[in-house]
C-alpha positions as CSV (number, residue, x, y, z in Angstrom):
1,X,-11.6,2.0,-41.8
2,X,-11.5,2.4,-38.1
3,X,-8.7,1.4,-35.9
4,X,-9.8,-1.6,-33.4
5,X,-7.3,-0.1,-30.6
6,X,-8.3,-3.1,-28.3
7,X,-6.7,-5.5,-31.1
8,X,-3.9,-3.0,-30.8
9,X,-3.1,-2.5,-27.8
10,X,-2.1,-5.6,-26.4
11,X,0.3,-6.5,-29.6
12,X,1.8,-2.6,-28.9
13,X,2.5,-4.0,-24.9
14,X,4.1,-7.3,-25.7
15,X,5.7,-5.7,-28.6
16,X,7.4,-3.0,-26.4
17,X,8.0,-5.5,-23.5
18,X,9.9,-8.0,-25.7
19,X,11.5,-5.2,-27.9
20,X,12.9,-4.1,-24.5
21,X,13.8,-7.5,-23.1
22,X,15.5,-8.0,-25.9
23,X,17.4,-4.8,-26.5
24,X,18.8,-5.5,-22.4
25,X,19.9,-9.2,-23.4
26,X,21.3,-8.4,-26.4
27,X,23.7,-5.7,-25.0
28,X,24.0,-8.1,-22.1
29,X,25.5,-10.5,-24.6
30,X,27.9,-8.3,-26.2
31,X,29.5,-7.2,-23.0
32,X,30.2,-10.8,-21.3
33,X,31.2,-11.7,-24.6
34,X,33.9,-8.6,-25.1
35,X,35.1,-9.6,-21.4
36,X,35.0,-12.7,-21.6
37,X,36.9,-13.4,-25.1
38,X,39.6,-11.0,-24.3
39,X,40.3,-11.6,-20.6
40,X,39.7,-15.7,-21.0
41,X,43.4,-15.7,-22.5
42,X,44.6,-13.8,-19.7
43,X,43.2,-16.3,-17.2
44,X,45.5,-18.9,-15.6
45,X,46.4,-20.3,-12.1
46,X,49.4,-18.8,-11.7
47,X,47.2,-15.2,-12.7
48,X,44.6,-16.0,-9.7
49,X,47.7,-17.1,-7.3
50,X,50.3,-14.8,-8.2
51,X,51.4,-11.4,-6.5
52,X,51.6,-8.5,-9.2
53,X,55.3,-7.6,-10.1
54,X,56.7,-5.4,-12.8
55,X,55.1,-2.2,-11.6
56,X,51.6,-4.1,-12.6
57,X,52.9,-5.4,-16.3
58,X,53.2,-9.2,-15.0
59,X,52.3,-11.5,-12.3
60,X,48.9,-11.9,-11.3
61,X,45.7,-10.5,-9.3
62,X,45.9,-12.5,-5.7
63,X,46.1,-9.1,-3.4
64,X,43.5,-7.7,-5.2
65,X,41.4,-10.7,-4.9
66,X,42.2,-10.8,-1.1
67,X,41.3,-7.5,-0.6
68,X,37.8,-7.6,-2.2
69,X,37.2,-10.4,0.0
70,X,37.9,-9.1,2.9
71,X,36.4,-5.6,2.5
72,X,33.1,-7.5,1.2
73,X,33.3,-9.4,4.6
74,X,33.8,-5.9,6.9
75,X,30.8,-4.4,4.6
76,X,28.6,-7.3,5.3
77,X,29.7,-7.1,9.3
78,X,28.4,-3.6,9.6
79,X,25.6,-3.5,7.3
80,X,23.9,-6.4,7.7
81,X,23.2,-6.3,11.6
82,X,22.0,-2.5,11.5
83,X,20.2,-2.7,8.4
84,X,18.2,-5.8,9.2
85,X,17.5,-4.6,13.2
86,X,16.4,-1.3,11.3
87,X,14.0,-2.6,9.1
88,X,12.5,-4.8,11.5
89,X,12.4,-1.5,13.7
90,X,10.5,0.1,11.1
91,X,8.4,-2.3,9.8
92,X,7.2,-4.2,13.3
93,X,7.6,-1.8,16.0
94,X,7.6,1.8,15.0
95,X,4.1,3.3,14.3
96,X,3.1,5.1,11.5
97,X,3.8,8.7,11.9
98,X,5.2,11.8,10.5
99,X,8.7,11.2,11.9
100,X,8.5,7.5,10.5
101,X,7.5,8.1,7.1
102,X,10.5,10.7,7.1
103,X,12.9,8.3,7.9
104,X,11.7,5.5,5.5
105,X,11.8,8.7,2.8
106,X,15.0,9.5,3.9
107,X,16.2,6.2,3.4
108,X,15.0,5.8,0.2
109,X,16.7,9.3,-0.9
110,X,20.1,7.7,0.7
111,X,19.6,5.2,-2.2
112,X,20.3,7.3,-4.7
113,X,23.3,9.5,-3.7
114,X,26.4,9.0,-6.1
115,X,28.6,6.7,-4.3
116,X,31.4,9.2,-4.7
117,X,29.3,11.1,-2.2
118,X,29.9,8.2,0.5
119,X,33.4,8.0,-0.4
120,X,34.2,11.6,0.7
121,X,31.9,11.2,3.9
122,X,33.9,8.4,4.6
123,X,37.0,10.3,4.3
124,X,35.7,12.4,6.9
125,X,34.5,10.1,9.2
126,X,36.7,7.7,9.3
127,X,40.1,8.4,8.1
128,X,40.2,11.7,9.4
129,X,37.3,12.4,12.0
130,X,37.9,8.3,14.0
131,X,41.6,8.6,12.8
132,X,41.1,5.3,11.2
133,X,43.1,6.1,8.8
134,X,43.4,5.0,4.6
135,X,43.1,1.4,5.7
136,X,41.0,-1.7,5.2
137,X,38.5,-0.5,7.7
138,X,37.6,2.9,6.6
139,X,36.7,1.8,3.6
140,X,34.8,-1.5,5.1
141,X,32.7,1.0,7.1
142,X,32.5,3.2,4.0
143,X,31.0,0.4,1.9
144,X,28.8,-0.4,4.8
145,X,27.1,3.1,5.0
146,X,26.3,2.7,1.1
147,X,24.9,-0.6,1.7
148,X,22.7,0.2,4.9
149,X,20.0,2.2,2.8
150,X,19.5,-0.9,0.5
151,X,19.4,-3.7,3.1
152,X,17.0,-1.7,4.8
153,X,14.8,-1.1,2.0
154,X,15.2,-4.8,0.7
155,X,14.6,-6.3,4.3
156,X,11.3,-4.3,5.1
157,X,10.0,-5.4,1.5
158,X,10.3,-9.5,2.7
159,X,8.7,-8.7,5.8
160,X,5.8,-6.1,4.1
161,X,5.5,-9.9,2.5
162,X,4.4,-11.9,5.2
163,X,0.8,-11.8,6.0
164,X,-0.8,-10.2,8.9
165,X,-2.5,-13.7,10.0
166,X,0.6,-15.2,10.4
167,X,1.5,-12.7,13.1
168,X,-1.7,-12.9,15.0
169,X,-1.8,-16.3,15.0
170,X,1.6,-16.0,16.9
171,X,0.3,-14.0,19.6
172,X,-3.0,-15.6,19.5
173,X,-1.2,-18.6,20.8
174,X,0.6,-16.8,23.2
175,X,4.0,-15.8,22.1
176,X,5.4,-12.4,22.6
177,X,6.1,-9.6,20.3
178,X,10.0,-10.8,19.7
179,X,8.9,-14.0,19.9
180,X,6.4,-13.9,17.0
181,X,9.4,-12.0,14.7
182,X,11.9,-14.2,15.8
183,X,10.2,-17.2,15.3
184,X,7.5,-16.7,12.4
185,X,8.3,-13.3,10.3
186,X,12.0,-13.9,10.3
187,X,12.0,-17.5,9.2
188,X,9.6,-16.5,6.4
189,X,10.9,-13.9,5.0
190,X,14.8,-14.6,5.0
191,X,14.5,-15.7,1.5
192,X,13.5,-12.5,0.5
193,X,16.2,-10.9,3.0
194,X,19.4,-13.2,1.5
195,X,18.7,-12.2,-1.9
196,X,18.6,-8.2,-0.8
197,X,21.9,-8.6,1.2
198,X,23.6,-10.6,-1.6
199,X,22.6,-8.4,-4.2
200,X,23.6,-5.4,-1.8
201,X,27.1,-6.6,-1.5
202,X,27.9,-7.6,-5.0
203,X,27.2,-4.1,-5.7
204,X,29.3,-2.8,-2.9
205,X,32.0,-5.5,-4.0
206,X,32.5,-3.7,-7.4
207,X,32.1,0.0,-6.5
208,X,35.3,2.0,-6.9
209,X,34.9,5.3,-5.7
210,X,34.2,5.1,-1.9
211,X,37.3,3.3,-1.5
212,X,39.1,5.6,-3.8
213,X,39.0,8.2,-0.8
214,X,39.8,5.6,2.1
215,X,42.3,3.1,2.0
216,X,42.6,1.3,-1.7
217,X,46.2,1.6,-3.0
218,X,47.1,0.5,-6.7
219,X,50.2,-1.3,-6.3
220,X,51.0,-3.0,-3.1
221,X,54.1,-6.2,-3.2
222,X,52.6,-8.8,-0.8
223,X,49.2,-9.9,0.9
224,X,48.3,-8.0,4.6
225,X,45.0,-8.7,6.2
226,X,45.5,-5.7,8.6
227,X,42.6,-3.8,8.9
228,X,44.7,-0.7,9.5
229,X,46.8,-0.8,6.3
230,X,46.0,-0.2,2.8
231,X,44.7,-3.4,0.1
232,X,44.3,-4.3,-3.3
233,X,40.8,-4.1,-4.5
234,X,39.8,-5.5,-7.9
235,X,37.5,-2.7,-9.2
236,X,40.1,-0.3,-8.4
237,X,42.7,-2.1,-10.0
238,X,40.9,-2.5,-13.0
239,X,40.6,1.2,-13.4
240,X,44.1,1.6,-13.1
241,X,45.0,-0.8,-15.6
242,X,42.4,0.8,-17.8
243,X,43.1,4.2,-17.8
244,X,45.7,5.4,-15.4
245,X,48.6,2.7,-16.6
246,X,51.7,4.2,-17.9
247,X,51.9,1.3,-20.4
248,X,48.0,1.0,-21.4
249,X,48.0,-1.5,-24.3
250,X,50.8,-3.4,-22.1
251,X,48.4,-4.6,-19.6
252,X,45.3,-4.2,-21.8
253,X,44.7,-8.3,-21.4
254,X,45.4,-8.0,-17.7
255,X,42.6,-5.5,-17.6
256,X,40.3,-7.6,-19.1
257,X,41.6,-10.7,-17.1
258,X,40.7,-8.9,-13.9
259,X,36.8,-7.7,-14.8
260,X,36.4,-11.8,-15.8
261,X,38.0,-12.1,-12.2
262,X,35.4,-9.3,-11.0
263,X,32.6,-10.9,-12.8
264,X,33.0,-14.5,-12.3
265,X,33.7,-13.4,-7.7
266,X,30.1,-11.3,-7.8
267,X,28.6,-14.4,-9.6
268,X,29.6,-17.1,-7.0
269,X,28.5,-14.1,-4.5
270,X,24.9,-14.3,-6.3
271,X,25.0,-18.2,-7.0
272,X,25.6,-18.7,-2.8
273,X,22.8,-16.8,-2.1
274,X,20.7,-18.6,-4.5
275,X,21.6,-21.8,-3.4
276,X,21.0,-20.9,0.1
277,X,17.8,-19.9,-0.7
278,X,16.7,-22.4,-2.3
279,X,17.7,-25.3,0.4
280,X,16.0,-22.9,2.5
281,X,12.6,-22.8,0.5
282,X,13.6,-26.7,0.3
283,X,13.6,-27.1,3.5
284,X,10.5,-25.2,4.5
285,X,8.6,-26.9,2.2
């Protein structure tokens, strides 16, 4: 009896696809639930309002909270501007040579070096080379050279999106080159542009090793904004809790109070960006 592989093949794809789909959901599922059943307990106002005290045992996770924040905001400041100017560089201006398609391949490459690698060059660069110092801004800028590659890469995809015609009916009517960007491309493909930048930045927001090197301290007493001193920073702080703590099982439910922290601040990152695009899309409708 012969094998009808045309029968076969399509239960084999959808098969594979859902086996997969459902292998990444279900381990999905387990790790929101481990976080979120042992750090709901740990949750409280006084735990999001609250300095930490005791060397870290008590109090709660408000510097650390303020310090994401405010890094997030210094990453965005940097990245955004180059990394969208870039892109549109690349994508509407810059013709397709040799020296182009090495920069969009370098780019890319950027996108994968370990982001322990960005740390030390920002330890270089900033702290030491721009005597910025371990502060706020070093690692801001830090943050912002990880994020750059992926803006730029996200950003030339939503305009590689927008049809030719739209373009040429831009000039055809006679606007200028900026004019046509700035009025047609841009509006049509910010959609596609928030969602890259927010997605960029709730990565950056829960990286830990580029600000490891350049400003993030584990235990500071009271809330600065000073760009030129050290911060809190949730992902750091969590890894000290988890593995560096003198008194590990002590602050075990603090630990897993600050990843639901962590979790639930890169979740209203994504749900802003969502919502923006979506009254966008709304609106352009």
């Amino acid at each position: 009896m012969r094998l009808n592989f045309k029968k076969i093949t399509p239960i084999i794809e959808w098969g594979s696809l859902l086996l997969s789909t459902g292998l990444v959901c279900f381990f999905l599922i387990v790790i929101l639930y481990e976080i979120f059943s042992k750090g709901w307990s740990a949750i409280s106002w006084s735990f999001i309002t609250e300095l930490p005290t005791d060397g870290m045992t008590k109090g709660g996770v408000l510097s650390p909270i303020i310090g994401t924040v405010i890094l997030t905001l210094i990453t965005a400041l940097f990245a955004i501007p180059f990394g969208v100017c870039c892109a549109i560089y690349l994508n509407e201006y810059a013709k397709n040579t040799w020296l182009t398609r090495t920069i969009r391949a370098s780019i890319r490459n950027l996108s994968g070096v370990p982001s322990i690698i960005y740390g030390l060059f920002g330890l270089a660069l900033f702290v030491q080379g721009l005597h910025f110092g371990t502060s706020l801004l070093s690692a801001g800028l830090t943050l912002g050279l990880l994020s750059l590659p992926y803006i730029i890469t996200t950003t030339e995809e939503a305009l590689l999106r927008i049809p030719a015609s739209m373009r040429e009916a831009a000039l055809a009517v006679g606007a200028t080159k900026f004019e046509s960007i700035k009025d047609v491309v841009l509006p049509a493909s910010l959609p596609g542009i928030l969602t890259g930048v927010v997605l960029t930045l709730s990565r950056a927001a829960g990286e830990t090793a580029p600000i490891l090197f350049t400003g993030v301290a584990f235990y500071i007493t009271d809330v600065s904004v000073n760009t030129s001193q050290e911060f809190m920073a949730l992902p750091y702080h969590l890894y000290m809790l988890s593995t560096q703590h003198q008194s590990i099982e002590e602050v075990r439910p603090l630990a897993y109070g600050t990843a639901l922290v962590l979790i639930i601040v890169v979740f209203l990152m994504n749900l802003t960006a969502f919502y923006i695009r979506y009254k966008y899309r709304k609106n352009d409708q």
